[in-house]
C-alpha positions in Angstrom: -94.2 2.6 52.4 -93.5 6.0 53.7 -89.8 5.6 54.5 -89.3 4.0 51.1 -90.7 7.1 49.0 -88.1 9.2 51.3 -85.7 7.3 50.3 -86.4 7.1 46.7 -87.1 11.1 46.4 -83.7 11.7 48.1 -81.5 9.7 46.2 -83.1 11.4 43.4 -82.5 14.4 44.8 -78.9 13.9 45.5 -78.6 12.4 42.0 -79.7 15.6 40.4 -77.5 17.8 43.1 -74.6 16.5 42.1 -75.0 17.0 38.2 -74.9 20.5 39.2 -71.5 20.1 41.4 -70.2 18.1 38.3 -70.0 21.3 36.5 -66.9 23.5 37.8 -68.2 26.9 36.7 -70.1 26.9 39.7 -67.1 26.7 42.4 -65.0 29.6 43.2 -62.0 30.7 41.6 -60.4 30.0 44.7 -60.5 27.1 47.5 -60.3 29.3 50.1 -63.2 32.3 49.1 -66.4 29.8 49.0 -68.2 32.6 49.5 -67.5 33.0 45.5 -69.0 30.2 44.6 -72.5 29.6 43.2 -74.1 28.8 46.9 -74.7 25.6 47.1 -78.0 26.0 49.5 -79.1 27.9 46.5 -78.1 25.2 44.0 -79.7 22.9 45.9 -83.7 24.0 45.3 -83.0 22.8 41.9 -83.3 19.5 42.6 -86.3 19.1 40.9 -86.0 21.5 37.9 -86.9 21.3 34.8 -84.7 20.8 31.8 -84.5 22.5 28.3 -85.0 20.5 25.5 -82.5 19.9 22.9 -84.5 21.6 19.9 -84.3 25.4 22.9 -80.3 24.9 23.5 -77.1 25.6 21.6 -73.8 25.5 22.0 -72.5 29.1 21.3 -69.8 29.9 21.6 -67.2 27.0 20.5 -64.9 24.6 23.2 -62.1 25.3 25.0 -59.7 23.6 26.8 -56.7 24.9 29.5 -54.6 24.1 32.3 -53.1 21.1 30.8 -51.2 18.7 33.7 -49.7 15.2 32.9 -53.2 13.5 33.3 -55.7 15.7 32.9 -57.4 19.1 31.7 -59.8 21.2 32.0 -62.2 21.6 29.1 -65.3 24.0 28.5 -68.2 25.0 26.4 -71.3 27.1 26.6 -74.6 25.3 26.1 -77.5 28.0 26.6 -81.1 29.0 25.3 -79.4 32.2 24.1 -76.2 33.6 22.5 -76.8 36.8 25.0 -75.7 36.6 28.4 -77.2 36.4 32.2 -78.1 38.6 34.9 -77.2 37.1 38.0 -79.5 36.3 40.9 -77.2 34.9 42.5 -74.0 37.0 43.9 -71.0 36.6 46.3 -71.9 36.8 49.7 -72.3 40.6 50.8 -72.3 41.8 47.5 -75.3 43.2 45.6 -75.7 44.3 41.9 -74.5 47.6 40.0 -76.8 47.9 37.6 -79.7 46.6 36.6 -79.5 45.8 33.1 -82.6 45.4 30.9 -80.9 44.1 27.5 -79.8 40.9 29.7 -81.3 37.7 29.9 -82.7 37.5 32.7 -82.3 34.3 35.1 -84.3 30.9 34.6 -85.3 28.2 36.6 -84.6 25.6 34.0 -81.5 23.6 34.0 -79.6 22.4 30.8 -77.9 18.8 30.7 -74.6 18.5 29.1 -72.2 15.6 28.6 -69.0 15.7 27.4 -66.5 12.7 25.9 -62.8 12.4 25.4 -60.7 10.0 23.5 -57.6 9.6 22.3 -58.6 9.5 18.4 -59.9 12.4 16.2 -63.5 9.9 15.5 -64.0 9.7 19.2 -64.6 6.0 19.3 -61.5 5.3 22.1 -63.3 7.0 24.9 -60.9 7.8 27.8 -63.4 9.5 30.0 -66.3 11.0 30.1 -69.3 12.7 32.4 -72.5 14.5 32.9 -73.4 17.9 34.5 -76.3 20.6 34.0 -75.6 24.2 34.1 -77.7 27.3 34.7 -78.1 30.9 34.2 -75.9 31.2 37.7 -73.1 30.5 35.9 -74.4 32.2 32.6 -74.5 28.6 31.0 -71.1 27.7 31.2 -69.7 24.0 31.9 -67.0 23.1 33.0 -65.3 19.5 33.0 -61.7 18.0 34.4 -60.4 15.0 32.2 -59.0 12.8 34.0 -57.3 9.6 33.5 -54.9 10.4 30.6 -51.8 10.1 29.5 -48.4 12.7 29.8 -47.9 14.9 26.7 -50.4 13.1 24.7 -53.2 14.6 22.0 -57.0 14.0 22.6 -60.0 14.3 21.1 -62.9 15.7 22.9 -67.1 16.7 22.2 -70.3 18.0 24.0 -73.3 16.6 23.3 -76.5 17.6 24.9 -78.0 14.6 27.2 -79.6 12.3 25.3 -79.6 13.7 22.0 -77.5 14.0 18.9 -77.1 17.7 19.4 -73.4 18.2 19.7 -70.5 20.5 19.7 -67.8 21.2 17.5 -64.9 18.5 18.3 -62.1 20.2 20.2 -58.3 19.1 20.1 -56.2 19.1 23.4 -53.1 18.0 24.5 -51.4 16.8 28.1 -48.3 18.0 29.3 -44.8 15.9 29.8 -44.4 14.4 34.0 -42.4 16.5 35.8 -39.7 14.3 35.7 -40.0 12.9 32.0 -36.8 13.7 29.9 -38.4 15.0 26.5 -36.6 14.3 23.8 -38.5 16.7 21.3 -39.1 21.0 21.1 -42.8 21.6 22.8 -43.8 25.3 20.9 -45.5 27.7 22.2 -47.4 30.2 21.0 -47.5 33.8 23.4 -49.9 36.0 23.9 -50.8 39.4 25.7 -52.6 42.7 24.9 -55.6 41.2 22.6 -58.0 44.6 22.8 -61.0 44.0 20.5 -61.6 47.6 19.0 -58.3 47.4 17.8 -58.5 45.1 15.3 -59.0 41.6 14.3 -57.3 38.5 16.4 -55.5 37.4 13.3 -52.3 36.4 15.1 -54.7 33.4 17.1 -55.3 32.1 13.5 -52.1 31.7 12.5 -50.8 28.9 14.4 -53.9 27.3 14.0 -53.6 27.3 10.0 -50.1 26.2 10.4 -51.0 23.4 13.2 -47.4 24.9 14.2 -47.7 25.0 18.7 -48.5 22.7 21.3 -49.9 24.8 24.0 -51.2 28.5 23.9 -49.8 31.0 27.0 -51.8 34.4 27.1 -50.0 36.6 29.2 -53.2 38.9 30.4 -54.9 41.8 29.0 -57.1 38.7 27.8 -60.4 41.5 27.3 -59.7 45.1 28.0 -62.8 46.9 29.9 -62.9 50.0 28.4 -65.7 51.7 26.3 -65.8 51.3 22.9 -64.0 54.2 20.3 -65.7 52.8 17.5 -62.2 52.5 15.6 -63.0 49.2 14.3 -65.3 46.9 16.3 -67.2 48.1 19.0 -67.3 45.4 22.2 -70.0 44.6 24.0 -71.5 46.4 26.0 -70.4 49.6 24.8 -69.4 51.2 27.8 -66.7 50.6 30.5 -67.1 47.2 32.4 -68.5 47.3 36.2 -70.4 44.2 37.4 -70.9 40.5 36.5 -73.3 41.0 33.4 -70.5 43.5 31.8 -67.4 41.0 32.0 -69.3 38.4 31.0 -70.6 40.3 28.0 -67.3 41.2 27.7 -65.5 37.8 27.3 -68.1 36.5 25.0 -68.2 39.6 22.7 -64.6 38.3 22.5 -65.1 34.6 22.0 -66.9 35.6 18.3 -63.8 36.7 16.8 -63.1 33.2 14.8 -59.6 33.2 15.2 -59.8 33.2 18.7 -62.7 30.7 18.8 -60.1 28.8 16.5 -57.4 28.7 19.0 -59.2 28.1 21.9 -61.0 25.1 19.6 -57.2 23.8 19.0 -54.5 24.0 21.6 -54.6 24.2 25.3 -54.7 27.5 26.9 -52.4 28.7 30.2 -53.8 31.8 30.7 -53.3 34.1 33.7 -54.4 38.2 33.8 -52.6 41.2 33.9 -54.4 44.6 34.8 -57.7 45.3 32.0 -59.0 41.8 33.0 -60.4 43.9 36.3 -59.6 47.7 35.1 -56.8 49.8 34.0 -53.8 50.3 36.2 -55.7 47.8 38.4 -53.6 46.8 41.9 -53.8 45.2 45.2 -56.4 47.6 47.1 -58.0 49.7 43.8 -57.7 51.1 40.4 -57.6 54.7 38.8 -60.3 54.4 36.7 -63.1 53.0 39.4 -65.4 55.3 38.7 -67.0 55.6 42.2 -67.8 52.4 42.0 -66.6 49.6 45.1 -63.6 48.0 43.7 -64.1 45.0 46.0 -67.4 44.3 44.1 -66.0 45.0 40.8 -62.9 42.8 40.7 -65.1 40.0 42.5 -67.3 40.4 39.5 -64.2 40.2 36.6 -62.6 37.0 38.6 -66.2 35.4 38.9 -67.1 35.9 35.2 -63.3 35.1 33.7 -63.5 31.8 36.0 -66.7 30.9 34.0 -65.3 31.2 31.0 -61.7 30.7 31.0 -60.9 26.6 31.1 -58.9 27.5 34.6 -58.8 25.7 37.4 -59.4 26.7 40.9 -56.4 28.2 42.7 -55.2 29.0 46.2 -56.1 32.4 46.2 -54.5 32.7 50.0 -55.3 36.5 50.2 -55.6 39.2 47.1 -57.2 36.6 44.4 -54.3 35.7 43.0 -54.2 33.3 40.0 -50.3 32.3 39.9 -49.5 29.2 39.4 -46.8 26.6 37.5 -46.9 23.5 35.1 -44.2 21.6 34.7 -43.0 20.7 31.0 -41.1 17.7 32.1 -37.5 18.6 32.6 -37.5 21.0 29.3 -38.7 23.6 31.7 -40.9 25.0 34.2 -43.7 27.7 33.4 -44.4 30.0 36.5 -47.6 32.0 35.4 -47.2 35.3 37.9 -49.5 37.3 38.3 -48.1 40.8 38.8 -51.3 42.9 39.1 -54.1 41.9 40.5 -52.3 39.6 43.4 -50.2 41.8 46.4 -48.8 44.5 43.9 -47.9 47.2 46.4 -44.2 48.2 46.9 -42.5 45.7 45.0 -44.2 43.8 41.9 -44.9 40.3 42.8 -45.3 40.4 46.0 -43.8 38.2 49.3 -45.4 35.2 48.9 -45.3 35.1 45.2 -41.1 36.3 45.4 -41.1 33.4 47.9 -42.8 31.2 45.5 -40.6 31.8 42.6 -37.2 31.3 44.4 -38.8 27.9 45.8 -39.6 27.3 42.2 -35.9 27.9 40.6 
């Protein structure tokens, strides 16, 4: 009977494991850092972990969905025991905290269960695909899910619920884009996006489109969050002083995600986002940034891509040197987006760098 128990208690294991893999938050931004993923060796003692109940979760901060292709998308939410954010106990490899930060929560061993749906009407009842993952406070509670199997250029339907219960998130909207090769016979709108500082005033230009119902996709051109102390001119962001390590940018991006407008548009179109410079820091480029403070700048921008891969509904790139995030969607043979990233990826002598000039000609 031995062998038999060892059998059963690793296939449960395994089962469990891979709920966490389910949930994308916890890879790295890139395919080719792993060593900014969530470590899987440290993922994998919490096998047998205990889960929150419905009645201690919520889902706090809305549903997003992004990086649209032909048949699938990435959506997100945050399900978590609080509307405050982590302190991670877990950090890239060779890279310890700033700060220790009392006002954070502070890490748990309990896991939360999250399943999502998708379905190509608003009542959800022609399910296209769906899946289960947990998430933890490694990844400050965020989930996120590819849906696959759909359509080109269609609308969808999609909602969190947490496992097993009737707890559930607001329904998002989301929409596909057109095959490469597809002629498309009607205008696809955009709405554009860049410069969104928080202090500055209210994100009212997210909530117009989404009265209207007036775009199909959502580009932000970076400056998504801008790190800087607040100046108390309108709204302060959270935390009030200039952003360092993982807890800040997370803070950060979330402070962000209550403005309703923005929780609005996030709720309602798909998102192609890619950074500029205050995602990171001011002036940010290839090797540093003016205003670093004295602080490591390898740590710190390791910090702002870890946390804005949590929370932005991105997928991994091939980061093949200076974390870049550049990348392209095709809008059937309307056009081509190129999303370049001409900051935080080679910006040296020239602005895009070689491989990214390279990439652009390719791309024409």
């Amino acid at each position: 009977m031995l062998p038999r128990v060892a059998i059963g208690l690793a296939a449960a294991y395994g089962a469990v494991a891979s709920l966490h893999s389910n949930n994308l938050a916890y890879l790295s931004p890139s395919r080719r850092h792993p060593t900014l993923a969530v470590p899987a060796s440290h993922l994998a003692t919490r096998a047998a972990d205990e889960l929150y109940t419905p009645d201690e979760l919520e889902f706090t901060h809305g549903v997003a969905s992004g990086d649209p292709l032909a048949d699938s998308v990435i959506i997100w939410t945050r399900l978590a025991p609080s509307s405050n954010n982590t302190a991670s106990d877990t950090v890239p490899e060779g890279v310890v905290p700033v700060y220790d930060h009392p006002e954070a929560d502070q890490p748990s061993e309990k896991s939360a269960c999250v399943e999502f749906r998708i379905a190509s009407d608003e009542k959800l009842t022609d399910i296209v695909d769906k899946g289960t993952a947990y998430t933890t406070s490694e990844v400050d509670y965020t989930i996120k899910f590819e849906a696959a199997g759909l359509k080109p250029f269609t609308t969808y339907y999609y909602q969190f619920n947490v496992c097993n219960s009737a707890k559930t998130s607001i329904v998002g909207r989301t929409k596909t884009v057109p095959g490469k090769d597809a002629k498309v016979e009607k205008n696809i709108k955009l709405a554009v996006y860049s410069c969104s500082n928080y202090p500055e005033g209210y994100f009212n230009a997210y909530g117009n489109p989404v009265t209207k119902d007036s775009v199909d996709y959502v580009l932000h051109l970076g400056d998504y969050i801008y790190e800087y102390k607040g100046d108390s001119s309108i709204r302060n962001p959270e935390p009030d002083r200039e952003t360092y390590d993982l807890y800040d940018y997370r803070k950060r991006i979330a402070t962000y995600r209550t403005d309703q407008d923005l929780l609005a548009s996030h709720q309602k179109f798909p998102w192609i986002p890619v950074w500029d410079d205050h995602e990171v820091a001011d002036n940010s480029w290839r090797e540093g940034s003016v205003n670093s403070d004295g602080e490591v700048f390898a740590k710190r921008k390791q910090a702002a891509v870890r946390a804005y891969f949590e929370w932005m509904p991105i997928r991994q790139v091939e980061m093949d040197d200076s974390l870049r995030i550049w990348r392209s969607f095709s809008l059937g043979t309307l056009a081509d987006l190129m999303m370049l990233d001409t900051r935080q990826y080679s910006r040296d002598l020239t602005v895009l760098g070689a491989l990214q000039g390279l990439e652009a000609i390719r791309e024409r």
